[in-house]
N, CA, C and O of each residue as an XYZ file, in Angstrom:
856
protein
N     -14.356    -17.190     -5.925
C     -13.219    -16.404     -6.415
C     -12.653    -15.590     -5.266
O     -13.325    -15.025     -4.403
N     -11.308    -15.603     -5.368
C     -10.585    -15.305     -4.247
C     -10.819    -13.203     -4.312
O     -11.064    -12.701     -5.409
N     -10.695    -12.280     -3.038
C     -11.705    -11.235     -3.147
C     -11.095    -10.188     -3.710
O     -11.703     -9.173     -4.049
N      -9.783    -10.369     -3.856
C      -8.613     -9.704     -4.651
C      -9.017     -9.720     -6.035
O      -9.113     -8.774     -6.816
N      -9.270    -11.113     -6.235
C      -9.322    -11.157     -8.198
C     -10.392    -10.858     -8.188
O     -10.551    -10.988     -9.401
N     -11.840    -10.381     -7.659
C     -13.062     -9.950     -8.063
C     -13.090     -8.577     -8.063
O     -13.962     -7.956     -8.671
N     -11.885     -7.846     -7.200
C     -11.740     -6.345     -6.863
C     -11.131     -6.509     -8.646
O     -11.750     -6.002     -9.582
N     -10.059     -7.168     -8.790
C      -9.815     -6.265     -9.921
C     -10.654     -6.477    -10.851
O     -10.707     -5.390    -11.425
N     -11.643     -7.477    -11.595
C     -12.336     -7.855    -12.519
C     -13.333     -6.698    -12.541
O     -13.871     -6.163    -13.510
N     -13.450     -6.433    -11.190
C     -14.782     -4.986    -11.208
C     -14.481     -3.696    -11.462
O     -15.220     -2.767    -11.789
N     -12.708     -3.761    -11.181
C     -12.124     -2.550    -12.081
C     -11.023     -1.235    -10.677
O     -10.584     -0.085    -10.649
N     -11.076     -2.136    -10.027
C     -10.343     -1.650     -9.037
C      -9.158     -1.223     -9.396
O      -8.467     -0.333     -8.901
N      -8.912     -2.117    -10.548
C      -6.955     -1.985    -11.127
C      -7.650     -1.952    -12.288
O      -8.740     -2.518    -12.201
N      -7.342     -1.387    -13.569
C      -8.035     -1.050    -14.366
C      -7.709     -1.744    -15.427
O      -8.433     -1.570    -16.407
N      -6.932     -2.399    -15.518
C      -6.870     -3.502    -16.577
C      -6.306     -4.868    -16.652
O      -5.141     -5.059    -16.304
N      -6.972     -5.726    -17.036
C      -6.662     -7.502    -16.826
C      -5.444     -7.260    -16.720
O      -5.041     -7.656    -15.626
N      -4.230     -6.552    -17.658
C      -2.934     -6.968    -17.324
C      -2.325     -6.562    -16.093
O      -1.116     -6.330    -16.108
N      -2.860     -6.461    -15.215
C      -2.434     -6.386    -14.180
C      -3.448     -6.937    -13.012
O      -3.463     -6.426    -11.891
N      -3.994     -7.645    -13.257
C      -4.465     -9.132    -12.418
C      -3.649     -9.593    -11.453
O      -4.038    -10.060    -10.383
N      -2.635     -9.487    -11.762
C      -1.901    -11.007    -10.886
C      -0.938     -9.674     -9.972
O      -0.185     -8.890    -10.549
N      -1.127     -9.681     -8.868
C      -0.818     -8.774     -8.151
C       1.040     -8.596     -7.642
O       1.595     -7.595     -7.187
N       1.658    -10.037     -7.952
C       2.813    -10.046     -8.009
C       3.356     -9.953     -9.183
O       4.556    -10.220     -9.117
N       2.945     -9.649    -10.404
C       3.732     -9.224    -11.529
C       4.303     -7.749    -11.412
O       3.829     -6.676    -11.037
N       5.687     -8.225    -11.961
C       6.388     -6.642    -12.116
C       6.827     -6.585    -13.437
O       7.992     -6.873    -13.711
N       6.138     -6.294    -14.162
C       6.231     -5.908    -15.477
C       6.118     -4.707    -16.325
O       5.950     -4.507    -17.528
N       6.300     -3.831    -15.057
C       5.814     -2.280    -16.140
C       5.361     -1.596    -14.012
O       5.391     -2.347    -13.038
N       5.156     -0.693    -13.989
C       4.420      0.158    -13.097
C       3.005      0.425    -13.474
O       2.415      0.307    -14.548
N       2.629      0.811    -12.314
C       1.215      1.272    -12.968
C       0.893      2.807    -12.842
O       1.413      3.684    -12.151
N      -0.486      2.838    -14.049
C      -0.544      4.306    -14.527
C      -0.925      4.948    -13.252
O      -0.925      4.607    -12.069
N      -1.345      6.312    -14.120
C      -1.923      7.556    -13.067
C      -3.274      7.251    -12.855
O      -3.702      7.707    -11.794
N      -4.173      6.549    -13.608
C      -5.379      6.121    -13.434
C      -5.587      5.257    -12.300
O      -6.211      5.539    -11.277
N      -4.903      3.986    -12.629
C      -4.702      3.207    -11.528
C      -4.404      3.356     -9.995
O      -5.059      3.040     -9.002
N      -3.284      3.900    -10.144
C      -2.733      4.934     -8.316
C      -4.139      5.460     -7.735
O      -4.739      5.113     -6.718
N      -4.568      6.706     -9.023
C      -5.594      7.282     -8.290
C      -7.021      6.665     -8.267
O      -7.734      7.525     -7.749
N      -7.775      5.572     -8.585
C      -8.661      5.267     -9.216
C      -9.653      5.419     -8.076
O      -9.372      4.825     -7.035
N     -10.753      6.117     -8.122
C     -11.777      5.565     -7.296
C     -12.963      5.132     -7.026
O     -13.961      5.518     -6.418
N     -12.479      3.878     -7.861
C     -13.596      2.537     -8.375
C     -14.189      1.941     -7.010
O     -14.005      2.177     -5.816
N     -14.772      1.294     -7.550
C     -15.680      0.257     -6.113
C     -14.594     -0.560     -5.226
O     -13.406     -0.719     -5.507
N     -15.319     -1.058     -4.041
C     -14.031     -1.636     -3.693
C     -14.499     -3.214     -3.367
O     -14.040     -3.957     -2.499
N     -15.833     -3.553     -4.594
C     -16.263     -4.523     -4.374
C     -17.326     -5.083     -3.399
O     -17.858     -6.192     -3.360
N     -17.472     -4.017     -2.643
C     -17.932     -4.779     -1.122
C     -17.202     -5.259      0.012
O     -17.585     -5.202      1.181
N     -16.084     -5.752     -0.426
C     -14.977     -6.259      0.548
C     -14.598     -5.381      1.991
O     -13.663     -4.581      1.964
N     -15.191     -5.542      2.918
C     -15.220     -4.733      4.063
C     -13.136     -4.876      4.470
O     -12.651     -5.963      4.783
N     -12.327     -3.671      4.368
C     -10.642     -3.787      4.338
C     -10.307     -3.603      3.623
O      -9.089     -3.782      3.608
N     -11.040     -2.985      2.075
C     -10.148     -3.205      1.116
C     -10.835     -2.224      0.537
O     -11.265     -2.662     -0.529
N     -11.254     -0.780      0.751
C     -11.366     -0.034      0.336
C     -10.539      0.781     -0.345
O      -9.441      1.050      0.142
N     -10.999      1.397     -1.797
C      -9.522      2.390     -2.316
C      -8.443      1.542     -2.577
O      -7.312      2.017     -2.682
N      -8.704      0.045     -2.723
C      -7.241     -0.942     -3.240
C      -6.551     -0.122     -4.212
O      -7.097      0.531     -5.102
N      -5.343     -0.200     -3.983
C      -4.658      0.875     -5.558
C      -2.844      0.019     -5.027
O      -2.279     -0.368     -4.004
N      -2.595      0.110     -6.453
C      -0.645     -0.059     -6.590
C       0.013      0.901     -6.440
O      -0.130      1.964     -7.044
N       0.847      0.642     -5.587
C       1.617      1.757     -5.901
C       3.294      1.464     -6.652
O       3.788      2.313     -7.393
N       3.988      0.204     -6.329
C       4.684     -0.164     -6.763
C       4.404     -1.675     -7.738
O       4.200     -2.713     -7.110
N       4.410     -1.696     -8.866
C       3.476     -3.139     -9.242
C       4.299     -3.992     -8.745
O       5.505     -3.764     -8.640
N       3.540     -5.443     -8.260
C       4.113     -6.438     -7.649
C       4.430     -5.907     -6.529
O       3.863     -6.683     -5.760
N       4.853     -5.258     -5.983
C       5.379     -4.700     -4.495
C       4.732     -4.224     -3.606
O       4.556     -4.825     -2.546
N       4.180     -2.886     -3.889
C       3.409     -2.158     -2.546
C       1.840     -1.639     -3.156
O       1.755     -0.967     -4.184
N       0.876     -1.981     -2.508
C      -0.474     -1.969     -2.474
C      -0.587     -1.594     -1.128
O      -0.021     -1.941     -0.091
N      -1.831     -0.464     -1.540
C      -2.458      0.378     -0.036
C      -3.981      0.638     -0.241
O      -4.502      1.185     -1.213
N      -4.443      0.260      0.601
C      -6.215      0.392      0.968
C      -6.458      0.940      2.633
O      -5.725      1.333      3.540
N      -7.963      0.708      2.432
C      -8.317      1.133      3.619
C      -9.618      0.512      4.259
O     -10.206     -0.172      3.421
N     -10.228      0.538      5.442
C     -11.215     -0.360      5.749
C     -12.580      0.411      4.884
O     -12.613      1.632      4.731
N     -13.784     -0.612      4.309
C     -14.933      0.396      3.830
C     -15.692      0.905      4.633
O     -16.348      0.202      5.402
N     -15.782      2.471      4.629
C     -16.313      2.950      5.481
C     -15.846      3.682      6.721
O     -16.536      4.382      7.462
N     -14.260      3.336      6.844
C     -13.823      3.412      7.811
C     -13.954      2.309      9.199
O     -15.030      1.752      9.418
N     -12.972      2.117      9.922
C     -13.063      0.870     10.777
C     -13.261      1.548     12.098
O     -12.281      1.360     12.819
N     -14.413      2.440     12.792
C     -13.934      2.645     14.475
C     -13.677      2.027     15.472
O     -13.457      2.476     16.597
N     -13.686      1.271     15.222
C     -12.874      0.050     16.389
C     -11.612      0.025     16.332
O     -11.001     -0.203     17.376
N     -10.752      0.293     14.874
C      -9.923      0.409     15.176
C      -9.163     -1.115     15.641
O      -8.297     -1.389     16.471
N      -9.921     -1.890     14.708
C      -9.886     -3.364     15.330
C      -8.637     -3.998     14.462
O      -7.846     -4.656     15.137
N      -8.425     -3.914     13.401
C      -7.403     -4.424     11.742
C      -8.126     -5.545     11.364
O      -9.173     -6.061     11.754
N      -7.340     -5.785     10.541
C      -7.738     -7.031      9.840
C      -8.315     -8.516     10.310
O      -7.643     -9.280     11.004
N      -9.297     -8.739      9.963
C      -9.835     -9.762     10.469
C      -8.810    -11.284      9.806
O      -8.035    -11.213      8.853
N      -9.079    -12.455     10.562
C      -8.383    -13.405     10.445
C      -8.710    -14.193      8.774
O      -8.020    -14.966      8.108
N      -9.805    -13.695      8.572
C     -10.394    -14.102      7.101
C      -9.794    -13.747      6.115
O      -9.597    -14.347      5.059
N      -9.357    -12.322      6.587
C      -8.971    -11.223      5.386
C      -7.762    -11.507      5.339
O      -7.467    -11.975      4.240
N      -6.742    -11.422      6.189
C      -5.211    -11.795      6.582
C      -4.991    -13.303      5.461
O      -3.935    -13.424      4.839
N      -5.958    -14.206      5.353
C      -6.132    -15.472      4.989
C      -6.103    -15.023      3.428
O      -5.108    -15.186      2.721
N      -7.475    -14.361      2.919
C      -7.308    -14.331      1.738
C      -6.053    -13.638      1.133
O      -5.467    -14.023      0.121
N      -5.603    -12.177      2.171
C      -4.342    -11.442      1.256
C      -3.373    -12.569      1.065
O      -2.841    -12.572     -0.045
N      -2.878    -13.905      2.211
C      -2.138    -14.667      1.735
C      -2.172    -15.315      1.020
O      -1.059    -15.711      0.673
N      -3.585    -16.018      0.136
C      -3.762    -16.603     -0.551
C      -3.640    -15.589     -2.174
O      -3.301    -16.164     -3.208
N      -3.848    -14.624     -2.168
C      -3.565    -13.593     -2.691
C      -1.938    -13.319     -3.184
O      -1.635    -12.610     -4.144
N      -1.120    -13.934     -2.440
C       0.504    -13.981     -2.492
C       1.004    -13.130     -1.692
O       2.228    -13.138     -1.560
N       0.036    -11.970     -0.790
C       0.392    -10.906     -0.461
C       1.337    -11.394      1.193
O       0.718    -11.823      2.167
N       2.868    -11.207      1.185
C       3.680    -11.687      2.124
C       3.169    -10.491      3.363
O       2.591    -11.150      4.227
N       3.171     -9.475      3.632
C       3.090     -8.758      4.608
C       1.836     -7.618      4.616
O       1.422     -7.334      3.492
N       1.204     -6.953      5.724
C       0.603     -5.777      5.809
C       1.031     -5.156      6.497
O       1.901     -5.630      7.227
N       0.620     -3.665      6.641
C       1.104     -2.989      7.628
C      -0.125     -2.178      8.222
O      -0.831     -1.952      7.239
N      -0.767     -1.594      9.410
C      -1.742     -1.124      9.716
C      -0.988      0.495     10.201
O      -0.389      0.537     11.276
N      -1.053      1.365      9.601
C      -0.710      2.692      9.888
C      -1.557      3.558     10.314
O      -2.590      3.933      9.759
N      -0.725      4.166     12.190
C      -1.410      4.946     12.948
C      -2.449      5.052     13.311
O      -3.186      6.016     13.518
N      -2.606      3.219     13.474
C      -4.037      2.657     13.957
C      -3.662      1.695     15.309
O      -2.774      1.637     16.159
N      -4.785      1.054     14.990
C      -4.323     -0.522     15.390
C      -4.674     -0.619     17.140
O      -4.163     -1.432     17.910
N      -5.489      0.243     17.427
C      -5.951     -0.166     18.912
C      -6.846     -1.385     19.229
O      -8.024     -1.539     18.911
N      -5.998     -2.264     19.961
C      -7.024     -3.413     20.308
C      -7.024     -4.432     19.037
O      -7.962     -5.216     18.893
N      -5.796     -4.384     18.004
C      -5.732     -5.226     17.351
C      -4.486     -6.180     17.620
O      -3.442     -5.968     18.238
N      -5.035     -7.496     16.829
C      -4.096     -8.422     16.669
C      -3.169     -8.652     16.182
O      -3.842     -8.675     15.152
N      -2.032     -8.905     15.795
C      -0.946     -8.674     14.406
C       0.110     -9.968     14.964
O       0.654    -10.317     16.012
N       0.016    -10.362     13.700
C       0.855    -12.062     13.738
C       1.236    -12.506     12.442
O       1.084    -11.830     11.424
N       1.717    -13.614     12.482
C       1.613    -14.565     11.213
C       0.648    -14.877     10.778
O      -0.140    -15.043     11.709
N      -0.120    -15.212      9.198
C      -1.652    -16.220      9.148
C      -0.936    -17.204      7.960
O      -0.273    -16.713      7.047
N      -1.138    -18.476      8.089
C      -0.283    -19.101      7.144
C      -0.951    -19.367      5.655
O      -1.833    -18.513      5.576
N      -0.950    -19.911      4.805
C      -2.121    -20.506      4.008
C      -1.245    -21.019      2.706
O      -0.112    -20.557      2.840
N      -1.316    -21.590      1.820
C      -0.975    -22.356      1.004
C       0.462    -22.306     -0.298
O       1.171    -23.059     -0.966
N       0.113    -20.276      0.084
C       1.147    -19.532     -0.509
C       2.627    -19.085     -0.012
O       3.635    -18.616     -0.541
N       2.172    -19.528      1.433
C       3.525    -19.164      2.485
C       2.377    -18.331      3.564
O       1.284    -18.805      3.872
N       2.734    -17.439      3.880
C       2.635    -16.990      5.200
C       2.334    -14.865      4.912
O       2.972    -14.156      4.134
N       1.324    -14.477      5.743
C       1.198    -13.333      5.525
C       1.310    -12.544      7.162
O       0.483    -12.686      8.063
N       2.366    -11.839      7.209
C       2.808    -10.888      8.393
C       2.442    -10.112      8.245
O       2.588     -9.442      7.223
N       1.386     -9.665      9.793
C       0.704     -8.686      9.639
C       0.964     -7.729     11.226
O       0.654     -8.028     12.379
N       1.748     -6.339     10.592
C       2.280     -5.545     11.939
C       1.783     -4.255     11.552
O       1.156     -3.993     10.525
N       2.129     -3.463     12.486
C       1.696     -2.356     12.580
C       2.946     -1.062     12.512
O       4.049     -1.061     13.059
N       2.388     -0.127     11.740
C       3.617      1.012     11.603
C       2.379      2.348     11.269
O       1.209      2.543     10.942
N       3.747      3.068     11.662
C       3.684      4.730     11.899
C       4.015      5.367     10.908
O       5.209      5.288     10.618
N       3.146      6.205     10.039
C       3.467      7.086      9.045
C       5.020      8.131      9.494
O       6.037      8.320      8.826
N       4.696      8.571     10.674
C       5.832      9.574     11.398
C       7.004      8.846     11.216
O       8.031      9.522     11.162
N       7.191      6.775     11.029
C       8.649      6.441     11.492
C       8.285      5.211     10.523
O       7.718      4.144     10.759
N       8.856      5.789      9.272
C       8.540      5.055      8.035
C       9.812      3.644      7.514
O       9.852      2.823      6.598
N      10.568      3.942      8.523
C      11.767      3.127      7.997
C      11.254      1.705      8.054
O      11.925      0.960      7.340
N      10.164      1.051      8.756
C      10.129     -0.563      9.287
C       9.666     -0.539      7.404
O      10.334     -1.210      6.617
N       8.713      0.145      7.020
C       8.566     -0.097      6.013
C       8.819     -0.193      4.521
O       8.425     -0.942      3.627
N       9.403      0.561      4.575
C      10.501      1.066      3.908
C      11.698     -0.179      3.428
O      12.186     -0.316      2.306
N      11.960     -0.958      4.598
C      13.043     -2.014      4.448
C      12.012     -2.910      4.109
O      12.466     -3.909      3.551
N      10.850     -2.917      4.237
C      10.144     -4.208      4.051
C       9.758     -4.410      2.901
O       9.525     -5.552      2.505
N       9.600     -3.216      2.053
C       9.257     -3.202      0.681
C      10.864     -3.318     -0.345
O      11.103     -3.796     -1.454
N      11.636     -2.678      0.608
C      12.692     -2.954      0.051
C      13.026     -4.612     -0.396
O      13.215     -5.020     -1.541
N      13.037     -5.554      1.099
C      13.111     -6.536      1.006
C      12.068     -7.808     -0.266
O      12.324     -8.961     -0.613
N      11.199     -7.108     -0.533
C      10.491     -7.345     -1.282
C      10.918     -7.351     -2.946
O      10.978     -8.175     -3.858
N      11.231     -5.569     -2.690
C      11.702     -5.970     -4.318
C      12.621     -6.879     -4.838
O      12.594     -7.422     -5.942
N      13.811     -7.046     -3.532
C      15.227     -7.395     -3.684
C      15.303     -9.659     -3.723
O      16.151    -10.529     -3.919
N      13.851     -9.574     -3.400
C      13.536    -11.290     -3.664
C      12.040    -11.048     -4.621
O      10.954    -10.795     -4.100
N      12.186    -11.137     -5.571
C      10.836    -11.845     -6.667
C      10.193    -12.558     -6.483
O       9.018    -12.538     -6.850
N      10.961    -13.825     -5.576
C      10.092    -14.550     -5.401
C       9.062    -14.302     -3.872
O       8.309    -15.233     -3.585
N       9.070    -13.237     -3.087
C       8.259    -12.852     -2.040
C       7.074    -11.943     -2.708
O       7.134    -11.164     -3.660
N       5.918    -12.339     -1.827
C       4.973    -11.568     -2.445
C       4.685     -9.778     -2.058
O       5.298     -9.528     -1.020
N       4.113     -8.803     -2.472
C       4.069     -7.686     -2.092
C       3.808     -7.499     -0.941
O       3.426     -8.367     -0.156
N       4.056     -5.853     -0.600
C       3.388     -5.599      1.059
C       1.922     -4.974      1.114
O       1.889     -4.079      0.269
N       1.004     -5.058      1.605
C       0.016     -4.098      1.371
C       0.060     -2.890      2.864
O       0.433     -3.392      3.924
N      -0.291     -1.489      2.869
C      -0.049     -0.693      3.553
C      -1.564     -0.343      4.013
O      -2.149      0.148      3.048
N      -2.217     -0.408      4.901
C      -3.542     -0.042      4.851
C      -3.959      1.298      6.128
O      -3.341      1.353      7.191
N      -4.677      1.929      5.901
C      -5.414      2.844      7.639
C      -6.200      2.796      7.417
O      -6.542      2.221      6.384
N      -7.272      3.532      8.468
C      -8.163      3.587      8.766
C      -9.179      3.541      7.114
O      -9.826      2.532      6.835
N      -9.160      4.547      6.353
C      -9.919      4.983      5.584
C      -9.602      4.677      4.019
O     -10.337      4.521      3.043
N      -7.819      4.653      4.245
C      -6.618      4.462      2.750
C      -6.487      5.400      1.756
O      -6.316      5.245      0.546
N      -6.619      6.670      2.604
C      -6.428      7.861      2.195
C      -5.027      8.767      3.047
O      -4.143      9.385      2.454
N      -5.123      8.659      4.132
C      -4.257      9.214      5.138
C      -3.212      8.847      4.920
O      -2.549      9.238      3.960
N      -2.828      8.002      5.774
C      -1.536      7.746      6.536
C      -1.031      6.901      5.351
O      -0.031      7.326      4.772
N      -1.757      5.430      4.793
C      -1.635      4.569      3.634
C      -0.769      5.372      2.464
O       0.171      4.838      1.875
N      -1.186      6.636      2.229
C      -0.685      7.321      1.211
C       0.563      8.314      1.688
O       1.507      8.788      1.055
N       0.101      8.435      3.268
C       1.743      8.906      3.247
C       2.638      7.902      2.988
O       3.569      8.213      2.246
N       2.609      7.015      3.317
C       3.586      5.925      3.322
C       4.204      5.148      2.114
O       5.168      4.416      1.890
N       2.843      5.848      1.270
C       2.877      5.326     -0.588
C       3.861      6.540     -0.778
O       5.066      6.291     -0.717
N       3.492      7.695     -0.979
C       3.859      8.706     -1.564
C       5.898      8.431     -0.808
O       6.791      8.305     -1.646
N       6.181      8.397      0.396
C       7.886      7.926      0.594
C       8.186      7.103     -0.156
O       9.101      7.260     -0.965
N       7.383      5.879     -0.047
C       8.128      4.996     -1.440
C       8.616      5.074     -2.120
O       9.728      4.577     -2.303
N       7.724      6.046     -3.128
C       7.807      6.745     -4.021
C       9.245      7.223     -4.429
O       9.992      7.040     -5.390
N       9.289      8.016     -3.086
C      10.429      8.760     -3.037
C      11.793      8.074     -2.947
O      12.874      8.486     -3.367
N      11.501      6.922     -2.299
C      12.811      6.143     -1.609
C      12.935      5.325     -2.761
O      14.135      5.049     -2.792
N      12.414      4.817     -3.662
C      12.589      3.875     -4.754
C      12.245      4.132     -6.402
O      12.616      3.422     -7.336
N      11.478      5.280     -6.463
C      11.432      5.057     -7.953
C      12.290      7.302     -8.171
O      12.412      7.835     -9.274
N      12.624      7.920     -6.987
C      13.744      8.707     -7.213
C      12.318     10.030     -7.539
O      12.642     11.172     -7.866
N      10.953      9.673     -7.399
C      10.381     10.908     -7.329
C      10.735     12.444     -6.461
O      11.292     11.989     -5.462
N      10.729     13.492     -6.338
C      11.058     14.326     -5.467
C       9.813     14.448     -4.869
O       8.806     14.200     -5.533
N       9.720     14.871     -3.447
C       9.353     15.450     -2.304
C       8.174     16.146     -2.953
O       7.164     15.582     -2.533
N       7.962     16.786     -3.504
C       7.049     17.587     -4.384
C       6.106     17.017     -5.374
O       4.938     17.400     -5.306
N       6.500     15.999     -6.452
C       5.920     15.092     -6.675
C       5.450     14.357     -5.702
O       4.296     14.077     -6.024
N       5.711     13.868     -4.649
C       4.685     12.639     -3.971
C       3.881     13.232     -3.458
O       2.716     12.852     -3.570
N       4.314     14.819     -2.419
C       2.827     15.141     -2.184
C       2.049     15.398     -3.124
O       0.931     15.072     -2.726
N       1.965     15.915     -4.458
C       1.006     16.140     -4.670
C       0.050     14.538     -5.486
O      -1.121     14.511     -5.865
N       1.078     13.401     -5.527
C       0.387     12.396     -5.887
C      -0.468     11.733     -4.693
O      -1.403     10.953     -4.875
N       0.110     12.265     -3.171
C      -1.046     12.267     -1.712
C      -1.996     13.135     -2.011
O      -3.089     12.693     -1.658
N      -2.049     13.968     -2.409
C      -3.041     14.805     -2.486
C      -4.085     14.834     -3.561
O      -5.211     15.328     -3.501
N      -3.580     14.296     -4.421
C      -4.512     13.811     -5.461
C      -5.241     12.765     -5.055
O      -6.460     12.668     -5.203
N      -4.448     11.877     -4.485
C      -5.197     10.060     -4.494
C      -6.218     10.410     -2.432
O      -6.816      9.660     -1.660
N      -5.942     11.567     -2.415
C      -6.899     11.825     -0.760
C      -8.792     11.584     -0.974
O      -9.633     11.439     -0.086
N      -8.956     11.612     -2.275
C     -10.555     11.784     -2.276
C     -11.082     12.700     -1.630
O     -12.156     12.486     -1.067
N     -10.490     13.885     -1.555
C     -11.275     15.165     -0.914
C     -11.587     15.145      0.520
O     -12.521     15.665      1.131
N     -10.462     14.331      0.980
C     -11.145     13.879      2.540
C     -10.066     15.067      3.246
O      -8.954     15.419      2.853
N     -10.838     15.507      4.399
C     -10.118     16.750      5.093
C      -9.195     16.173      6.012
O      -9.133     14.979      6.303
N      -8.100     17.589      6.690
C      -6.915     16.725      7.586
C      -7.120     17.544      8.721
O      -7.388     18.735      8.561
N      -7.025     17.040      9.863
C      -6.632     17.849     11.194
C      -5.768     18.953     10.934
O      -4.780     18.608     10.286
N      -5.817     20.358     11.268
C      -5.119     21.205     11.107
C      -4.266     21.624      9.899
O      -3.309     22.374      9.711
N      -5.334     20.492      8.882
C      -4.706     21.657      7.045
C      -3.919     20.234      6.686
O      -3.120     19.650      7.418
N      -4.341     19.857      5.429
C      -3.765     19.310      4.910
C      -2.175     19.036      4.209
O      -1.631     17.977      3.895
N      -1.717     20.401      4.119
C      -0.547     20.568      3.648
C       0.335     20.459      4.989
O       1.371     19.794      4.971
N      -0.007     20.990      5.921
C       0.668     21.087      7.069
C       0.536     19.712      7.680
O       1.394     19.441      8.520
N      -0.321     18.846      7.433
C      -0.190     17.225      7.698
C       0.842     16.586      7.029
O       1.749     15.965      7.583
N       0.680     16.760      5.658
C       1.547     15.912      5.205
C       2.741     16.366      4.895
O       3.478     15.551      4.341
N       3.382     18.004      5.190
C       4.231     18.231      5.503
C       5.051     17.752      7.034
O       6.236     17.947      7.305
N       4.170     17.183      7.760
C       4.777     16.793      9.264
C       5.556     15.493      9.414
O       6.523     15.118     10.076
N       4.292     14.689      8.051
C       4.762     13.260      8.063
C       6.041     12.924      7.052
O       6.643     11.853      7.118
N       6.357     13.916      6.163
C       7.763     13.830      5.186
C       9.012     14.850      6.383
O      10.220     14.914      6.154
N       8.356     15.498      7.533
C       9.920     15.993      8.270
C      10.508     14.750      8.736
O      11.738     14.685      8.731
N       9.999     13.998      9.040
C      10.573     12.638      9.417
C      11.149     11.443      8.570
O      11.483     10.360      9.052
N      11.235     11.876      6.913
C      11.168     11.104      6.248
C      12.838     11.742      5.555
O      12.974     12.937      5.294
N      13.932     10.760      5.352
C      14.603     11.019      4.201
C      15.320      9.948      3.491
O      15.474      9.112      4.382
N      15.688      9.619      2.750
C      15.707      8.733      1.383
C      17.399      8.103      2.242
O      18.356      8.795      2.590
N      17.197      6.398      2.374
C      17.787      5.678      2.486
C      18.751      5.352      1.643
O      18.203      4.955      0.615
N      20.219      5.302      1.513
C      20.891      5.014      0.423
C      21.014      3.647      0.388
O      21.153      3.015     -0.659
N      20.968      3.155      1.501
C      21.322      1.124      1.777
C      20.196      0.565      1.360
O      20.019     -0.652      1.419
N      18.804      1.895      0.620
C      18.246      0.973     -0.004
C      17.616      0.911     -1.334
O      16.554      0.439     -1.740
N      18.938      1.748     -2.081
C      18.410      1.929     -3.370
C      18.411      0.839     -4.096
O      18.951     -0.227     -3.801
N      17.515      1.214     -5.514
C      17.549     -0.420     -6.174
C      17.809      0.447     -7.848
O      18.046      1.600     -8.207
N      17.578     -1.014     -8.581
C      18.637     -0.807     -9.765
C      17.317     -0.037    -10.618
O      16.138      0.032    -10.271
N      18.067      0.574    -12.012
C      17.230      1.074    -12.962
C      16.234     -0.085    -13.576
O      15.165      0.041    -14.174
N      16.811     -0.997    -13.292
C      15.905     -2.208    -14.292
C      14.593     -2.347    -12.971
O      13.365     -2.389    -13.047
N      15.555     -2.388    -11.804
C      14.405     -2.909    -10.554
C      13.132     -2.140    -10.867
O      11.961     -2.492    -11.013
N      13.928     -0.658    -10.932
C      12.730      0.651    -11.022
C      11.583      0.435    -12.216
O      10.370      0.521    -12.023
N      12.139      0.175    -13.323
C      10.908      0.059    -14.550
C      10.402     -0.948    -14.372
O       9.395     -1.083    -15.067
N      10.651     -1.865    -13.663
C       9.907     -3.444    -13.565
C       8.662     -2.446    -12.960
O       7.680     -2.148    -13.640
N       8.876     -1.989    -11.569
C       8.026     -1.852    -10.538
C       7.480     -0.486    -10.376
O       6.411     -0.501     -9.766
N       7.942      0.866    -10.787
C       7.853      2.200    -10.711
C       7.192      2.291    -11.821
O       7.312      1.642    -12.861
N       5.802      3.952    -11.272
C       4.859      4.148    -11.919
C       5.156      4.864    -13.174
O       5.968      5.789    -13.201
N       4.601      4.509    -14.072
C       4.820      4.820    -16.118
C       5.096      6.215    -16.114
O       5.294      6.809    -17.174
């Protein structure tokens, strides 16, 4: 079984109807976003959580990765087999690889981005919603608490019309008590000065309830 569908069967996503990782049929709950279920074993895929259903998914390596290495060629393999079209490795990525990996579903692009300069991603999820038939992006760092969730929490902002206030505190909830260099608020206040809401990439009310959280 492919390592995606065993994460959710063990409860990673908290309910069968939302198995199939490209369905956009509803958003997912507050349980889900924040959940912090097992992550299976799956060494990369710690803290798996939705943030946009069908669209944007963010984790982190288990345990943390100090190498600092990304995704191994295995893992890149299964997210594509998974449907998952792109990753992104945020405010990491020393000494890693980042390419195409192809596999049966199409192809999974795997680059690297900066919580501080959120726009690559931003269009990429955009691009995502705006074809159905492409599979989601997944957003991952080091741990999938940090940076992963800054980058969730803009989304947020840029597509389902949350305010600034709401997302941090849905970062701050989904952090697992993990501490920040020089204060948490003052972190993730640094990483939203750089952040403001794209108009070339708003999407429709229907887009929003397909994919934006309940």
């Amino acid at each position: 079984m492919r390592f995606l569908t065993s994460l959710i069967f063990i409860g990673v996503l908290a309910t069968a109807a939302n198995s199939d990782v490209t369905s956009r049929n509803g958003g997912p709950s507050n349980s889900q976003m924040l959940s912090r279920g097992s992550d299976g074993g799956v060494d990369g895929v710690a803290f798996f959580r939705p943030v946009l259903s069908g669209v944007l998914y963010r984790s982190g390596f288990k345990g943390g990765d100090k190498g600092r290495t990304g995704l191994s060629d295995a893992q890149r393999k299964a997210l594509c087999d998974e449907g998952f079209s792109a990753g992104y490795y945020a405010d990491f990525g020393k000494n890693t690889e980042y390419g195409r990996t192809s596999c049966g579903n199409g192809a999974f692009d795997y680059q690297s981005a900066r919580s501080s300069r959120p726009g690559s991603v931003m269009a990429a999820v955009h691009e995502v919603i705006e074809d159905p038939g492409k599979g989601p992006v997944l957003v991952h760092c080091m741990w999938g608490v940090h940076s992963s969730g800054a980058l969730s929490a803009m989304a947020l902002v840029q597509f389902c019309g949350w305010t600034e206030e709401r997302a941090k505190e849905y970062w701050n909830d989904a952090r697992n008590g993990a501490p920040c260099s020089g204060g948490c608020d003052q972190w993730i206040d640094s990483k939203f000065s750089n952040f403001s809401v794209d108009p070339s990439l708003k999407i429709s009310a229907e887009q929003q309830a397909a994919i934006c959280p309940k």
